[in-house]
Backbone as a chain_set.jsonl record, in Angstrom:
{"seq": "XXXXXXXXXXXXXXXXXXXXXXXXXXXXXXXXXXXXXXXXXXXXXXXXXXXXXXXXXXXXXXXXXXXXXXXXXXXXXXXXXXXXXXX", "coords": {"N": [[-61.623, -33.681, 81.554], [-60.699, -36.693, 82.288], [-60.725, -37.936, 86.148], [-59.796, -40.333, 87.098], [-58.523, -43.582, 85.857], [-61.013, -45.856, 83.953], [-62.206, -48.601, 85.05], [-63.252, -51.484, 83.696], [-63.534, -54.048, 85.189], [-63.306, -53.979, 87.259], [-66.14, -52.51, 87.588], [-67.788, -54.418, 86.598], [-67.456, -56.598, 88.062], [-68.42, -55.566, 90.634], [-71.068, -55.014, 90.286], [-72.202, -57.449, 90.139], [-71.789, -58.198, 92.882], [-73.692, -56.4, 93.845], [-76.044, -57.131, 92.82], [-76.096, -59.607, 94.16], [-76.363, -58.679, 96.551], [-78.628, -57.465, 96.793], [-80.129, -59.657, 96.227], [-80.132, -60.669, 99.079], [-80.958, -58.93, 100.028], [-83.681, -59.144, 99.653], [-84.525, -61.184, 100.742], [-84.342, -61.15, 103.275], [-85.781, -58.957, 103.588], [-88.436, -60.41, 103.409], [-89.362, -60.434, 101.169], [-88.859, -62.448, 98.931], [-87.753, -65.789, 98.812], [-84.771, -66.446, 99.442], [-81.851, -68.732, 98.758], [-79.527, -70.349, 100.858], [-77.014, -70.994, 99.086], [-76.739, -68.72, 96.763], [-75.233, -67.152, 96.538], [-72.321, -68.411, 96.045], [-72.381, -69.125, 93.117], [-73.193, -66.356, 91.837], [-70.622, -64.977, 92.918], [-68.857, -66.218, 91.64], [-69.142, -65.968, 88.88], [-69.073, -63.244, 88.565], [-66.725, -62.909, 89.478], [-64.972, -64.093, 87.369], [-66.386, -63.036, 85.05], [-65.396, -60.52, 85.687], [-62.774, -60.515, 85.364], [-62.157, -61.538, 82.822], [-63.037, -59.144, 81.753], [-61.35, -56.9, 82.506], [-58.714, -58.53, 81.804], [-58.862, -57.906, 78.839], [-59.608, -55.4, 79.081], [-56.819, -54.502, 79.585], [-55.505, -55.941, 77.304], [-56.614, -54.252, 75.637], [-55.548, -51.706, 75.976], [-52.859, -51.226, 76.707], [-50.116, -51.066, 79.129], [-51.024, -49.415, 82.507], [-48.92, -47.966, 84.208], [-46.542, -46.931, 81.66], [-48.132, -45.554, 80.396], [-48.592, -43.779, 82.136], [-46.06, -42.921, 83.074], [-45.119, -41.561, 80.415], [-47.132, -39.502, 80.391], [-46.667, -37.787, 82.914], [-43.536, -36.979, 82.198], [-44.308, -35.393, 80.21], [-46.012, -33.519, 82.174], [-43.895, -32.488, 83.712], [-42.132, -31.392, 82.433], [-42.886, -28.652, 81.592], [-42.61, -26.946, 83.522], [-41.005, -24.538, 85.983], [-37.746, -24.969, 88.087], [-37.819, -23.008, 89.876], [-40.411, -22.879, 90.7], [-40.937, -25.764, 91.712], [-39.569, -25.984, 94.444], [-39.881, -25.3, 98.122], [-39.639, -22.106, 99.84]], "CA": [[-60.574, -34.64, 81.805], [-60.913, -37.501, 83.876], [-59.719, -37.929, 87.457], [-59.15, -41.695, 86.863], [-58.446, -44.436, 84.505], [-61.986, -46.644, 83.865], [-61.982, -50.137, 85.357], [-64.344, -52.383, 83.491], [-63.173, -55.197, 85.413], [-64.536, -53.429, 89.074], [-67.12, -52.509, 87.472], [-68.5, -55.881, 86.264], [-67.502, -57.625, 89.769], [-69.619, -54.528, 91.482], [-72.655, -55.633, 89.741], [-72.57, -59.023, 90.947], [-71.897, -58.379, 94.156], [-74.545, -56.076, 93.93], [-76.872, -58.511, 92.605], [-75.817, -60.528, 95.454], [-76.804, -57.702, 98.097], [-80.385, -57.472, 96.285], [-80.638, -61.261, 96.19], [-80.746, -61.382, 100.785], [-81.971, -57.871, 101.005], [-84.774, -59.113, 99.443], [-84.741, -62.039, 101.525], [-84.902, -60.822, 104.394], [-87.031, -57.747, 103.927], [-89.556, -60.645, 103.265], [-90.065, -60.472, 100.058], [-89.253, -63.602, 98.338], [-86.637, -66.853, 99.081], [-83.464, -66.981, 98.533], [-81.189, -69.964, 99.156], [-78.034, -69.704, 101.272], [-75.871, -71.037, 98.569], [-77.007, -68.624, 95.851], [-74.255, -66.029, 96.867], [-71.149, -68.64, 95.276], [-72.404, -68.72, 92.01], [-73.223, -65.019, 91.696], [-69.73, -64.596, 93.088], [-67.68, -66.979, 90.813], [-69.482, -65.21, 88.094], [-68.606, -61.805, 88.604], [-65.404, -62.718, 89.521], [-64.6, -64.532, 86.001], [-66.422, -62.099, 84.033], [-64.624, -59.259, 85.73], [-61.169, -60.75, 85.173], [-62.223, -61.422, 81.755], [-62.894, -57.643, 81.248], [-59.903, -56.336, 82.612], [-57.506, -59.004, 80.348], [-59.844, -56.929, 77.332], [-59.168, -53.644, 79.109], [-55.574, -54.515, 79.509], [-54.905, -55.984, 75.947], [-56.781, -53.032, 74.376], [-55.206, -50.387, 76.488], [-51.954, -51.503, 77.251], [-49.625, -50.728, 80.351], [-50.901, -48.343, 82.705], [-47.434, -47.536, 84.108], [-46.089, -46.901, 80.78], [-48.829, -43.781, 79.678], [-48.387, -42.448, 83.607], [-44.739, -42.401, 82.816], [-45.066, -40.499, 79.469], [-47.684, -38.318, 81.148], [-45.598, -37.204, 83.471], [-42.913, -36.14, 81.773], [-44.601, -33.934, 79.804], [-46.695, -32.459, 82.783], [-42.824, -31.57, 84.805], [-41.058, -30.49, 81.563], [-43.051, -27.116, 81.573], [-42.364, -26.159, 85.207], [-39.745, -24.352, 85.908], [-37.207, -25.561, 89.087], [-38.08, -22.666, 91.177], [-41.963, -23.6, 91.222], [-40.912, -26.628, 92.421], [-39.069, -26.304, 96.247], [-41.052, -24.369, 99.042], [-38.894, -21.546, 100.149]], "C": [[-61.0, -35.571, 82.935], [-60.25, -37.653, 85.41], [-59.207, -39.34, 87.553], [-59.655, -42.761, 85.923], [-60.12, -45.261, 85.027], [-61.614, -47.958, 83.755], [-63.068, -50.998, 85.126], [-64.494, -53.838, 84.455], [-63.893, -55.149, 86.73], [-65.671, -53.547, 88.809], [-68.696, -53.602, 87.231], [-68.518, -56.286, 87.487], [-68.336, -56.63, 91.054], [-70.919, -54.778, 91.424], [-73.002, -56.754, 90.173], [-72.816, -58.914, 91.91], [-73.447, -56.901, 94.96], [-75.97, -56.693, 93.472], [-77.194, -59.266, 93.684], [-76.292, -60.077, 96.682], [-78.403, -57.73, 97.963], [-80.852, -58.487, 96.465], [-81.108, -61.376, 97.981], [-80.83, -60.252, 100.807], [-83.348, -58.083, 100.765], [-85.351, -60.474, 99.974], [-84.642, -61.632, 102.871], [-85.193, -59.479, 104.974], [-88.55, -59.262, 104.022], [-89.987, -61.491, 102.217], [-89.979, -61.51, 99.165], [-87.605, -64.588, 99.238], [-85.308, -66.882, 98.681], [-82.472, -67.474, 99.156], [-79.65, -69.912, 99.582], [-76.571, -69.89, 99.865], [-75.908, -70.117, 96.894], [-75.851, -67.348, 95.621], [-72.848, -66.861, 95.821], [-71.142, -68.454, 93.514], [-72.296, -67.476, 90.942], [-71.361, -64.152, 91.671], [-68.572, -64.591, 91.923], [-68.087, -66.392, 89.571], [-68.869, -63.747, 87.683], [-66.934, -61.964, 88.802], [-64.69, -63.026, 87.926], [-64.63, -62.952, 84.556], [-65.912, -60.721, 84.147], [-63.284, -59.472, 85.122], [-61.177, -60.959, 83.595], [-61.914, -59.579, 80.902], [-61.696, -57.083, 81.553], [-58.949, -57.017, 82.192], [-57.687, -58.084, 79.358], [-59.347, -55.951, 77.472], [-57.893, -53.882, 78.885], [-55.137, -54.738, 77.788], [-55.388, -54.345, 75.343], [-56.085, -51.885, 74.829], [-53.561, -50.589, 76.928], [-51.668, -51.211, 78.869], [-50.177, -49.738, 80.905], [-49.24, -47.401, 83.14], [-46.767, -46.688, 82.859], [-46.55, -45.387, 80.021], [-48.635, -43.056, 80.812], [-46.805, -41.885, 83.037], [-44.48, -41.127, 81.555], [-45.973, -39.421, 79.63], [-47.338, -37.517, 82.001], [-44.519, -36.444, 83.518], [-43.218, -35.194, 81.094], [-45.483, -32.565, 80.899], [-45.01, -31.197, 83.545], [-42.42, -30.934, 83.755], [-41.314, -29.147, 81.379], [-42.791, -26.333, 82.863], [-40.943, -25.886, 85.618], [-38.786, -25.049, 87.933], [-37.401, -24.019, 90.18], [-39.409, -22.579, 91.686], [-41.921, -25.084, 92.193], [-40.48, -26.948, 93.736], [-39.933, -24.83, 96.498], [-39.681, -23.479, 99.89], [-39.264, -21.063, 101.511]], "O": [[-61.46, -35.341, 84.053], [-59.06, -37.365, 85.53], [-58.128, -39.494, 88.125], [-60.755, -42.859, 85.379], [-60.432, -45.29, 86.217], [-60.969, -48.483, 82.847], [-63.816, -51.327, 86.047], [-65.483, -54.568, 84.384], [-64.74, -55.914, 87.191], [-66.411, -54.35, 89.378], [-69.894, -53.566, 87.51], [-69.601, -56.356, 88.068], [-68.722, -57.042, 92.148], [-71.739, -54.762, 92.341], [-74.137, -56.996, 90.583], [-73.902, -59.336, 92.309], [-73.874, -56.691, 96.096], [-76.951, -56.456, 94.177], [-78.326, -59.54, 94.083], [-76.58, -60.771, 97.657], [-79.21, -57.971, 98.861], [-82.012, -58.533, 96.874], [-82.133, -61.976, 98.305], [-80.804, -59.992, 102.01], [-84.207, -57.467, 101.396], [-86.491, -60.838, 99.687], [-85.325, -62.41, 103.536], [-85.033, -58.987, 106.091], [-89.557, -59.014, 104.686], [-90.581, -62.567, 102.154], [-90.987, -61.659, 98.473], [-86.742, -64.111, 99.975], [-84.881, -67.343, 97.623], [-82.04, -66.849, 100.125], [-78.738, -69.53, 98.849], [-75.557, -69.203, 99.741], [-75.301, -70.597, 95.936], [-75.739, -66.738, 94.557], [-72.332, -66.17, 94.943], [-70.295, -67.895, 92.818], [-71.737, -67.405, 89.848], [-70.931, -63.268, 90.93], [-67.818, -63.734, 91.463], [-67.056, -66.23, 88.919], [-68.334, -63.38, 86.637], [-66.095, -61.208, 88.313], [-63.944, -62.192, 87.414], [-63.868, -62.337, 83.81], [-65.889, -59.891, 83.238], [-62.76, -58.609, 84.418], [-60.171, -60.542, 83.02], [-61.147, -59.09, 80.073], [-60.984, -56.778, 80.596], [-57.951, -56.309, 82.052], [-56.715, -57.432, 78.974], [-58.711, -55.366, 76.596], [-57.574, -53.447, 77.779], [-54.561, -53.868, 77.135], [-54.667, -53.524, 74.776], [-56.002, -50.972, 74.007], [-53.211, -49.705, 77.71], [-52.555, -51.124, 79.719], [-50.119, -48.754, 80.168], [-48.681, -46.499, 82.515], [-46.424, -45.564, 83.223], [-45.901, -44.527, 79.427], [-48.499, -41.835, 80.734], [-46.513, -40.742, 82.688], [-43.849, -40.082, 81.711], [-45.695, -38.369, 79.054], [-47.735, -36.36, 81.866], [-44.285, -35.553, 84.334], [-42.604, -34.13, 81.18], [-45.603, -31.358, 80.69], [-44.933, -29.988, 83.763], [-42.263, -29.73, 83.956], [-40.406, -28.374, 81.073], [-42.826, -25.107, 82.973], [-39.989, -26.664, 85.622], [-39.524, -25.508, 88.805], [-37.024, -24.158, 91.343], [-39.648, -22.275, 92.854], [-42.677, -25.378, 93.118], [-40.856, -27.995, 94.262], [-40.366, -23.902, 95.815], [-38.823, -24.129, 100.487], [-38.496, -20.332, 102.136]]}, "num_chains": 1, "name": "protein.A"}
């Protein structure tokens, strides 16, 4: 079981901005050039194509709210009311 819902939408805008970390660590380890303004593009990128993915996740997956709520009720309905207060 998972411990939480999968966010394509982070995940995409993680990559960029990891992209983006590789792009001036590797400028200033040395190792090759890279141009102060190469960070907006990278950004506006990841940001788009994240928000893209999470519309996708959202249409295909609907509400989260909506499955917590019906998850929920079925986790309390088996517990009885004196599991539940601390005596």
């Amino acid at each position: 079981m998972l411990r939480h819902e999968f966010h394509p939408g982070k995940l995409v805008l993680g990559l960029f901005l990891l992209i983006a970390a590789i792009a001036y660590a590797g400028d200033a380890g040395g190792i090759w050039e890279t141009p102060w303004f190469v960070a907006f593009p990278l950004l506006l990128a990841g940001l788009l194509l994240g928000g893209a993915a999470a519309a996708v996740s959202y249409g295909i997956r609907g509400r989260p709210i909506a499955r917590a709520a019906d998850g929920s009720s079925r986790r309390t309905a088996g517990r009885s009311a004196d599991s539940s207060t601390d005596a």
